[in-house]
C-alpha positions as CSV (number, residue, x, y, z in Angstrom):
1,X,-52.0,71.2,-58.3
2,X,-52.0,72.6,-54.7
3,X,-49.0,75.0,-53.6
4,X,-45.2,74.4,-53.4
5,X,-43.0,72.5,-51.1
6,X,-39.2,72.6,-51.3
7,X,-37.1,69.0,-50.7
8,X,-33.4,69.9,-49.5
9,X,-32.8,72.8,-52.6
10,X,-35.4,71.0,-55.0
11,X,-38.5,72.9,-55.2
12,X,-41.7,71.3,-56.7
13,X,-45.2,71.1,-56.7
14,X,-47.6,68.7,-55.4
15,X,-50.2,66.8,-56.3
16,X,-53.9,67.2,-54.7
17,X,-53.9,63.1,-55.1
18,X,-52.6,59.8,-53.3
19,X,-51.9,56.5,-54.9
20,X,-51.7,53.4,-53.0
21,X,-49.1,52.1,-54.8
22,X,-46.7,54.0,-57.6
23,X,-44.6,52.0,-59.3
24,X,-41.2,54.1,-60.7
25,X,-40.4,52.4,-64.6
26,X,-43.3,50.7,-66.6
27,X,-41.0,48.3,-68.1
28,X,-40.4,44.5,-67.7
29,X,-41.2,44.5,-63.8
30,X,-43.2,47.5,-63.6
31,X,-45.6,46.9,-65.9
32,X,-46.8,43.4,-64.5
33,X,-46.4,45.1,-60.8
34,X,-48.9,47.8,-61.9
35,X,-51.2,44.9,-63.2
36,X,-51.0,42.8,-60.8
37,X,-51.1,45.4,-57.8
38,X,-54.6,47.1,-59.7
39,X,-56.0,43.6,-59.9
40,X,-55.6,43.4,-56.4
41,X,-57.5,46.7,-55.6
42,X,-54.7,48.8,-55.0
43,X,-55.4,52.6,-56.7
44,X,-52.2,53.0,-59.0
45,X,-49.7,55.2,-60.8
46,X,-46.9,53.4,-62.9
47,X,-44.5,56.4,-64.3
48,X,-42.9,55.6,-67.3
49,X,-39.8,57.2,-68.8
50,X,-40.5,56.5,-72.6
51,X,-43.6,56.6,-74.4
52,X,-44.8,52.6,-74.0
53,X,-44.8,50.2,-71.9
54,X,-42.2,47.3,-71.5
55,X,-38.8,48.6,-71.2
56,X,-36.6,45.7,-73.0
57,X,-38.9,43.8,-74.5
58,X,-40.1,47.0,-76.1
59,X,-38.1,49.9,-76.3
60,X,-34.8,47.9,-75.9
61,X,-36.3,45.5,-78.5
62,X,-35.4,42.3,-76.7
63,X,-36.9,39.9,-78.5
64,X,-37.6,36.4,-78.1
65,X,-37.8,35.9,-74.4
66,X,-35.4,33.8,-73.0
67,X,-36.5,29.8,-72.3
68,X,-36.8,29.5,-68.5
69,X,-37.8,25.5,-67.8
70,X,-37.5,22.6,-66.0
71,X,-38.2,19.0,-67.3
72,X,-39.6,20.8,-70.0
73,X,-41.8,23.1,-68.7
74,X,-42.1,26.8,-68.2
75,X,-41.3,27.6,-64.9
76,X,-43.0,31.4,-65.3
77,X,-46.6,31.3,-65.6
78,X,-49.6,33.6,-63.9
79,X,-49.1,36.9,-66.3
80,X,-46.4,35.7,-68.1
81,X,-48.3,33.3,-69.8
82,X,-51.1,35.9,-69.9
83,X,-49.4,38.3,-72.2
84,X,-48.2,35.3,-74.2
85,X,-51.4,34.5,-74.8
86,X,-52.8,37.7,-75.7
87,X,-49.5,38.2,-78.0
88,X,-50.3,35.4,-79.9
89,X,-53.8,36.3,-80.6
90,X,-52.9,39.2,-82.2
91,X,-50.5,37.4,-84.2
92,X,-47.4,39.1,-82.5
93,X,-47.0,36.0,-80.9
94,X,-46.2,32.4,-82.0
95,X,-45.1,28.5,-80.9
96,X,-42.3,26.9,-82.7
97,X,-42.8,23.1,-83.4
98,X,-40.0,22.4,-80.6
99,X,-43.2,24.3,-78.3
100,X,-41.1,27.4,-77.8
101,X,-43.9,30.1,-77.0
102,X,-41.5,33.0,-76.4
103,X,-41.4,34.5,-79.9
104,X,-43.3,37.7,-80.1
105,X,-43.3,41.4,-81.6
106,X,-41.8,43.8,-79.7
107,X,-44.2,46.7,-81.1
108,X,-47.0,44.1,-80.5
109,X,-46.6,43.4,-76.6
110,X,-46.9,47.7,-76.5
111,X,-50.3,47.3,-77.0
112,X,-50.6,43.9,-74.8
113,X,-49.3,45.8,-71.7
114,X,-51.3,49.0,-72.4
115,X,-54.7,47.0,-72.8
116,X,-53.7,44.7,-69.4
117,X,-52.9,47.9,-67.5
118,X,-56.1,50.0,-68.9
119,X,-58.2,46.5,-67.7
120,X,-57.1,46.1,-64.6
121,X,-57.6,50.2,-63.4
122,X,-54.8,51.7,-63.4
123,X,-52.9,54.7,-64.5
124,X,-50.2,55.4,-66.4
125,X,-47.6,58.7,-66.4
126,X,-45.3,58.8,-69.5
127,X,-42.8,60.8,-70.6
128,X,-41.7,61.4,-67.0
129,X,-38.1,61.1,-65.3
130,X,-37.8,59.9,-61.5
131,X,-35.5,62.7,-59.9
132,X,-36.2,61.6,-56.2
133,X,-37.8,59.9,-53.2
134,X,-39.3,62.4,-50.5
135,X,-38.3,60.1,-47.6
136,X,-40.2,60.6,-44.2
137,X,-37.1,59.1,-41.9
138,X,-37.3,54.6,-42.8
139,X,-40.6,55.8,-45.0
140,X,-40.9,57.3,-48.7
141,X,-43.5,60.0,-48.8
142,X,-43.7,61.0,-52.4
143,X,-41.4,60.8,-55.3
144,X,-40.7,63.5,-56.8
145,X,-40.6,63.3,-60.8
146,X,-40.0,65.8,-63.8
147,X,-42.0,65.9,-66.9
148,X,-43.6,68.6,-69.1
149,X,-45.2,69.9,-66.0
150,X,-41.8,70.4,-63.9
151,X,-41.4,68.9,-61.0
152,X,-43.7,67.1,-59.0
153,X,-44.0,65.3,-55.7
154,X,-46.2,62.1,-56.6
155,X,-47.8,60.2,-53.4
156,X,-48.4,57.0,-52.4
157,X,-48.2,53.9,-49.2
158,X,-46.2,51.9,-51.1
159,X,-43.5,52.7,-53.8
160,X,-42.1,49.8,-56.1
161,X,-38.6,50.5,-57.8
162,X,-38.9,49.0,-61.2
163,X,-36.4,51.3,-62.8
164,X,-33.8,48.6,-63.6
165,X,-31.3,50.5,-61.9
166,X,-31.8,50.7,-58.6
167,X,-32.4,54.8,-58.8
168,X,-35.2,55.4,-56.1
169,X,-33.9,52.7,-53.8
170,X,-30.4,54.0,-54.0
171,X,-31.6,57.7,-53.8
172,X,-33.5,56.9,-50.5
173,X,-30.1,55.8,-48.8
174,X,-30.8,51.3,-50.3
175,X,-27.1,50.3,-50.2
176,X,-26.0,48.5,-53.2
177,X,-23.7,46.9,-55.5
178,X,-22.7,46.9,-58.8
179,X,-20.6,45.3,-61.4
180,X,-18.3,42.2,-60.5
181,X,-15.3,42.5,-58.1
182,X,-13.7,44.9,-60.0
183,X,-16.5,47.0,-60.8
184,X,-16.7,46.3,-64.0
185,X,-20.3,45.3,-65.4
186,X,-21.8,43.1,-67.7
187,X,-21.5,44.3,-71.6
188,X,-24.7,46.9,-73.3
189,X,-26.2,46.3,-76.3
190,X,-28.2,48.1,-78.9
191,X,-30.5,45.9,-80.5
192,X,-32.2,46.6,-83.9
193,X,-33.9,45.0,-87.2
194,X,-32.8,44.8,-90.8
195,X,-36.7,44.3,-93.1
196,X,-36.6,43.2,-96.6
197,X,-35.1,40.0,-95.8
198,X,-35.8,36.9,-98.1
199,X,-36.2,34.3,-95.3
200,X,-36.3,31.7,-97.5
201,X,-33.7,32.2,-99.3
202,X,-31.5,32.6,-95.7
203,X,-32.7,29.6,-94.2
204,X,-31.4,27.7,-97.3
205,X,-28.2,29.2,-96.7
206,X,-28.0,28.8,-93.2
207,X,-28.9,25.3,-93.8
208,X,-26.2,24.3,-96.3
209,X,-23.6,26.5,-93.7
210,X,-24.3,24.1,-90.6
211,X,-26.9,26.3,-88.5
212,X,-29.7,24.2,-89.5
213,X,-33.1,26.0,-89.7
214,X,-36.7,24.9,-88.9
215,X,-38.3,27.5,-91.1
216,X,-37.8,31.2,-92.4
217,X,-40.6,31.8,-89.9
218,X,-38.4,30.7,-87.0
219,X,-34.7,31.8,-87.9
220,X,-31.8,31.9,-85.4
221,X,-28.1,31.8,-86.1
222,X,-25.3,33.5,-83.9
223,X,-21.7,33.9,-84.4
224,X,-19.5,34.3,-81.0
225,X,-15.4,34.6,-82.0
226,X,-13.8,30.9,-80.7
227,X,-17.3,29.3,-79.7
228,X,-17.0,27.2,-83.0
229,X,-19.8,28.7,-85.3
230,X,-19.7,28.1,-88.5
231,X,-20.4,31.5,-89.4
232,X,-17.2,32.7,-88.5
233,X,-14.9,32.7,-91.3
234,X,-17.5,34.9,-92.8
235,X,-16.7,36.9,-89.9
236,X,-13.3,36.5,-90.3
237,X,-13.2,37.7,-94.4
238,X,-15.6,40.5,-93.4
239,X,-12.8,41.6,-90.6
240,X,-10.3,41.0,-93.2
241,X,-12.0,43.6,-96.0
242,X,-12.8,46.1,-93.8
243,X,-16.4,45.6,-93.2
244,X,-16.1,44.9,-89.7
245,X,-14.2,45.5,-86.8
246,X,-12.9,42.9,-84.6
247,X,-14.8,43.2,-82.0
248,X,-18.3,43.0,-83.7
249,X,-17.8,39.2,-83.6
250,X,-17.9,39.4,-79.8
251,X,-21.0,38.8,-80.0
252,X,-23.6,38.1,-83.0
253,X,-27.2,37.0,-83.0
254,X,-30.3,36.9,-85.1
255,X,-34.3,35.8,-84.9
256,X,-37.0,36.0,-86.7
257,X,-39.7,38.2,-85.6
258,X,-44.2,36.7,-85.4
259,X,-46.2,39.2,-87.3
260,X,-43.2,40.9,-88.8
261,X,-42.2,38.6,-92.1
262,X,-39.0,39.4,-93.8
263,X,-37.6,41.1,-90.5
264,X,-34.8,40.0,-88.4
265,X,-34.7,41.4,-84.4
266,X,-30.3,41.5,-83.8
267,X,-29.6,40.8,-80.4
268,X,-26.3,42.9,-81.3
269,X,-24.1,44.9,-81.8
270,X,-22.3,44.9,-78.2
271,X,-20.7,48.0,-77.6
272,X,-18.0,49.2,-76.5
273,X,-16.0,47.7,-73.8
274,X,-15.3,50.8,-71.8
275,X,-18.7,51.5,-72.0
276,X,-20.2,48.7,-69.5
277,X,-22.1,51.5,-67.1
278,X,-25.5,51.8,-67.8
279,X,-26.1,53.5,-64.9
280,X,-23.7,56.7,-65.8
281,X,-25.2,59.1,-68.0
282,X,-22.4,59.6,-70.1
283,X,-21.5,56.2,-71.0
284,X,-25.6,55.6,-72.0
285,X,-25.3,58.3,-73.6
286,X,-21.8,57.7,-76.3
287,X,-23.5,53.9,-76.1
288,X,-26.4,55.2,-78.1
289,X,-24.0,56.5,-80.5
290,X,-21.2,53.7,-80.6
291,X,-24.2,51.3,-81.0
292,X,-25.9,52.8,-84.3
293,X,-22.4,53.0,-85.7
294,X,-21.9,49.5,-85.6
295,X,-25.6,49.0,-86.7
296,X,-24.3,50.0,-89.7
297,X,-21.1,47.8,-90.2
298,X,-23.3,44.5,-89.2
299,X,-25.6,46.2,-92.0
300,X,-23.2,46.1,-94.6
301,X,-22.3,43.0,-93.7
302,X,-25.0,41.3,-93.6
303,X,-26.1,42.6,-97.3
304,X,-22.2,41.5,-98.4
305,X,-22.2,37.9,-97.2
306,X,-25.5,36.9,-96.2
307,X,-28.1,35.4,-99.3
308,X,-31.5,37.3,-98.8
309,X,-30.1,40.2,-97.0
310,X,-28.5,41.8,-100.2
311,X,-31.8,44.2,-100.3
312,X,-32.0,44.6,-96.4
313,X,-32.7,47.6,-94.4
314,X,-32.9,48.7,-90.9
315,X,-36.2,49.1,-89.8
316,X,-36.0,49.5,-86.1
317,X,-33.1,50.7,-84.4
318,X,-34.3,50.4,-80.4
319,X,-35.1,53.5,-78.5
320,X,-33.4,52.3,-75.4
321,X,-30.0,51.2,-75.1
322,X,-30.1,47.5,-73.6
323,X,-28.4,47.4,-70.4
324,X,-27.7,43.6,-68.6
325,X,-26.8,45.1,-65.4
326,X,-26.4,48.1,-63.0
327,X,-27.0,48.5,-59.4
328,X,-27.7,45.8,-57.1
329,X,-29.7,46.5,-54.0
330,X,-28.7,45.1,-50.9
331,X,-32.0,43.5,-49.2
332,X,-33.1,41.1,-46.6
333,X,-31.6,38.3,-48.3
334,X,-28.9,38.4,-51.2
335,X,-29.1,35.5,-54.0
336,X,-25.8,33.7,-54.5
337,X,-24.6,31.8,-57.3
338,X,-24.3,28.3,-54.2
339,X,-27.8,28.7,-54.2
340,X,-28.0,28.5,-57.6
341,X,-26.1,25.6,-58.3
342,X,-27.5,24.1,-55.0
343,X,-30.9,24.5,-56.1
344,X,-31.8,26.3,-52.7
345,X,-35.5,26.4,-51.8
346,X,-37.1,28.9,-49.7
347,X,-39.9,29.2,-47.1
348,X,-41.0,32.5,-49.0
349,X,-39.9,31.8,-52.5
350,X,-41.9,33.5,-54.9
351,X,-40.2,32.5,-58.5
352,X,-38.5,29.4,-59.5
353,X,-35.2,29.9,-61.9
354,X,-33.5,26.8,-64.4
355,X,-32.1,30.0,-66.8
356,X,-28.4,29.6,-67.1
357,X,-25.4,31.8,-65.4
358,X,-25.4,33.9,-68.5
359,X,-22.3,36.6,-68.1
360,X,-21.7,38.9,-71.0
361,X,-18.5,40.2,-70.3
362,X,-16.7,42.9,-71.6
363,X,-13.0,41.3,-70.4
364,X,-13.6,38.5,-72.8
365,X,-16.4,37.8,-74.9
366,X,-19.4,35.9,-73.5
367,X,-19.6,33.2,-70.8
368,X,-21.8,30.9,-69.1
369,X,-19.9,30.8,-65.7
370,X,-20.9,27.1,-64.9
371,X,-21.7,26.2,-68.7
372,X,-24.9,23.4,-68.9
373,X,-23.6,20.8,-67.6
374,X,-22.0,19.7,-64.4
375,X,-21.8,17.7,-61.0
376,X,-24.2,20.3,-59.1
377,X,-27.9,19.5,-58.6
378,X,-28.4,22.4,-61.1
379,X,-28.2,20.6,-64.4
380,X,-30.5,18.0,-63.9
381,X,-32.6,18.5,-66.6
382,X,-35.7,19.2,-64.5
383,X,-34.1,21.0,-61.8
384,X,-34.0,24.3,-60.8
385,X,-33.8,27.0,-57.8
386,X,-35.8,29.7,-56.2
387,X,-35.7,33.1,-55.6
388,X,-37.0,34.8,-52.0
389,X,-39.3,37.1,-51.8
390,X,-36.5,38.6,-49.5
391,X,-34.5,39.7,-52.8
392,X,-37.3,42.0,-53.3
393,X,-37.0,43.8,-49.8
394,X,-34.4,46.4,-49.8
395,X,-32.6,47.0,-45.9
396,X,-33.4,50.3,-44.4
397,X,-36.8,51.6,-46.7
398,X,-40.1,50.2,-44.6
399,X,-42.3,50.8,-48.0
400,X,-40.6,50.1,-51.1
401,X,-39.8,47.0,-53.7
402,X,-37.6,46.1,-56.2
403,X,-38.6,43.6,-58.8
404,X,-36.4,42.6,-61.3
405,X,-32.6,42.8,-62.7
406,X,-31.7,45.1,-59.7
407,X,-32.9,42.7,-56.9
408,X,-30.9,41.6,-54.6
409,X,-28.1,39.0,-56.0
410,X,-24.3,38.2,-56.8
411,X,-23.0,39.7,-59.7
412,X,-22.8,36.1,-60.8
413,X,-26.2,35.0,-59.5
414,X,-27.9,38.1,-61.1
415,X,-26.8,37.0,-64.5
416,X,-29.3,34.0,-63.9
417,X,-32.2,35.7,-63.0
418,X,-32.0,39.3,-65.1
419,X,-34.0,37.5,-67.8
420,X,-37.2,39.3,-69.0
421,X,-39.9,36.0,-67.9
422,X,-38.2,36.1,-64.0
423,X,-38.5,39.6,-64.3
424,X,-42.2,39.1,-65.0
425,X,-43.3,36.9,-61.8
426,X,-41.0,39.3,-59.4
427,X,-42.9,42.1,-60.5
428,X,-46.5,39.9,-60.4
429,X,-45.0,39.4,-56.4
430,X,-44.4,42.7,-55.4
431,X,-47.3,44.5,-57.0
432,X,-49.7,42.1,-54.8
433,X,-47.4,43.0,-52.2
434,X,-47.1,46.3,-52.1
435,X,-51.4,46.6,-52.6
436,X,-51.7,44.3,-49.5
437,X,-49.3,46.1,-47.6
438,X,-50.9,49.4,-48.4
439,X,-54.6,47.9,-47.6
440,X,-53.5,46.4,-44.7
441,X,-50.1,47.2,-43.5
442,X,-49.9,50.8,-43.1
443,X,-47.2,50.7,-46.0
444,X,-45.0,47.9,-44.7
445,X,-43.8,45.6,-47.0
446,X,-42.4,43.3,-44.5
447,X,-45.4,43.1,-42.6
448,X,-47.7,41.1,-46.0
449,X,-47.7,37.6,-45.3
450,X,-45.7,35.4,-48.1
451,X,-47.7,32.5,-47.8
452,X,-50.8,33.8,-48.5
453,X,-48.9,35.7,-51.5
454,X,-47.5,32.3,-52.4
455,X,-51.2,31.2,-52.5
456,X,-52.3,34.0,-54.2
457,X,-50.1,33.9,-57.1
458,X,-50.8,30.0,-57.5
459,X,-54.5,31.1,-57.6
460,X,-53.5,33.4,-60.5
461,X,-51.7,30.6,-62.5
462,X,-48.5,30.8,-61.1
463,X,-46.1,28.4,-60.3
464,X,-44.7,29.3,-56.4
């Protein structure tokens, strides 16, 4: 470390070292950015928060990945289908006899992302918070980051924003949005496992209780209040004796985990309506708490009323609070929900969407805005629209990205394309972005040409 600079009132040190690119979060975005920008020569720095790779498919513990097709094919492929692959040949990953390949272990793509970052050259930073961009008038300079070091000014050409939340686009002046009309965002959840589960013996059960099951290997079963489940008036006794609250039949769902027999991943409990901000400290903070609270009840009940869970017990409650959505950069295009159900194409598309308008909503229980099926070119069954590498480019920053959940979009249209696989080939795009504009651009991100990016990520397997 070389001297000390002061930004505004924030002193810090800086680094003898440039990056080309450094990407800010290692999670769902950032971690294919960093990939995808090393393996296009870029030198790279992905800063991580927490102490793995993967953000909600690992420390939030979102798991399976969502099904994104059209006419029954995957419309995410490149790296996607890489770290499926590599998943599965460690046994954290597996195909259902319906050809679903988006079960996997959470703690199993941890070491999928570390290996694919480690073999394409890059570096990695844990353990370290973003506090700021040093901007340089339109330009970031450095960003400055805290970790057991203090504070430091990290450089680089070209910065991505793969925090989720917008927080290094939003600190360099990005205007944004976020929540719906009324400011109000989508519900949190805090997602966790109960081990010691007789799958067989649940699978029967859920068989002769109308959620038929292929196998104990590949359980699912939900219970949402007034969306006709057949689980509900277990729900409804469990309210009844005290186990549960009301509102922790919101929302209720289960699957089975590859490489983890007798464990069930709970995409639940929801928490707390008045906590919908993932973005405020606070509220992420009393989430964490109001979430392993509930754990708990959904515990009990699951022991009380569910045969093979009598001898359950937690065995992973996630790190990370799972947050839907938060800020919403404004960029050079913004994704609406017509172009959704319009199935709009564009000249520099660089992902193709067919995942629903999924709103989990805190003033009512959860919604898909337009259902599956309509009059709108959007539910054919092999259908499906596109989103511009335009999203990616936020107004008024000449060198910086954003990949993933916080590009730009409708409240509405965000819902759609939040999931973790979309997430995935936006942050493949902007990682060979960002290394091409640092090569060759002086930093620019608008200056990389998107149909040579469109070829290049067709040459890398994807579908563009």
């Amino acid at each position: 470390m070389n001297g000390s600079t002061t930004g505004g009132t924030l002193p810090y040190r800086t680094l003898g070292r440039e990056w080309d690119v450094i990407v800010a979060g290692g999670g769902t975005a950032g971690a294919v950015a960093g990939v995808a920008a090393a393996r296009s020569g870029a030198r790279v720095l992905v800063v991580e928060a927490q102490g793995s790779l993967g953000g909600t498919g690992t420390n939030a513990w979102v798991t399976p990945l969502m099904r994104n097709v059209s006419g029954g094919q995957n419309l995410n492929l490149g790296l996607t289908d890489e770290i499926k692959a590599r998943l599965r040949a460690r046994g954290d990953g597996a195909v259902d006899a319906h050809g679903n390949d988006n079960w996997f272990n959470p703690e199993g793509l941890k070491f999928v992302l570390d290996d694919l970052l480690a073999d394409a050259g890059a570096e990695v930073l844990f353990h370290t918070q973003v506090v700021q961009p040093v901007m340089d008038g339109d330009r970031i300079g450095a960003l400055v980051v805290h970790n057991k070091g203090g504070l430091q000014a990290l450089r680089a050409r070209v910065f991505i924003d793969a925090t989720g939340d917008a927080d290094v686009a939003a600190a360099a002046g990005v205007p944004f949005q976020a929540g719906d009309e009324d400011g109000v965002h989508q519900a949190m959840s805090l997602r966790f496992s109960l081990a010691g589960v007789d799958t067989g013996r649940l699978r029967d059960f859920l068989n002769g209780a109308g959620q038929p099951q292929d196998g104990p290997e590949f359980l699912h079963f939900w219970m949402v209040w007034g969306r006709r489940s057949s689980l509900e008036g277990l729900f409804r006794q469990a309210v009844t004796d005290g186990v549960l609250l009301e509102r922790d039949g919101d929302y209720f769902q289960a699957f089975s985990v590859p490489g983890r027999p007798g464990e069930l991943s709970f995409n639940c409990p929801r928490i707390r309506a008045d906590l919908n901000d993932g973005a405020d400290p606070w509220q992420l903070s009393e989430a964490q708490l109001d979430g392993r609270t509930a754990v708990t009840r959904l515990t009990d009940f699951c022991r009380r009323f569910l045969p093979g869970c009598e001898n359950a017990f937690v065995g992973v409650v996630a790190p990370m609070v799972g947050v839907r959505e938060t800020r919403r950069i404004e960029g050079e295009y913004t994704l609406g929900v017509t172009d959704i159900l319009d199935c709009a194409r564009f000249e520099d598309s660089i992902c193709r969407n067919h995942y629903p308008v999924d709103i989990h909503s805190v003033k009512g229980g959860a919604r898909l805005l337009h259902e599956r099926e309509g009059s709108a070119p959007y539910f054919a069954p092999d259908a499906y629209h596109e989103i511009p590498f335009r999203a990616l480019v936020p107004r008024g920053v000449v060198n910086l990205l954003v990949p993933g959940r916080a590009a730009s979009s409708t409240f509405e249209a965000q819902s759609a394309i939040r999931v973790q696989q979309n997430c995935h080939t936006m942050g493949e795009a902007a990682g060979i972005a960002a290394a091409w504009a640092a090569r060759d651009h002086a930093g620019q991100v608008r200056a990389v040409d998107v149909q040579a990016l469109r070829a290049e990520m067709r040459a890398r397997g994807g579908n563009v």
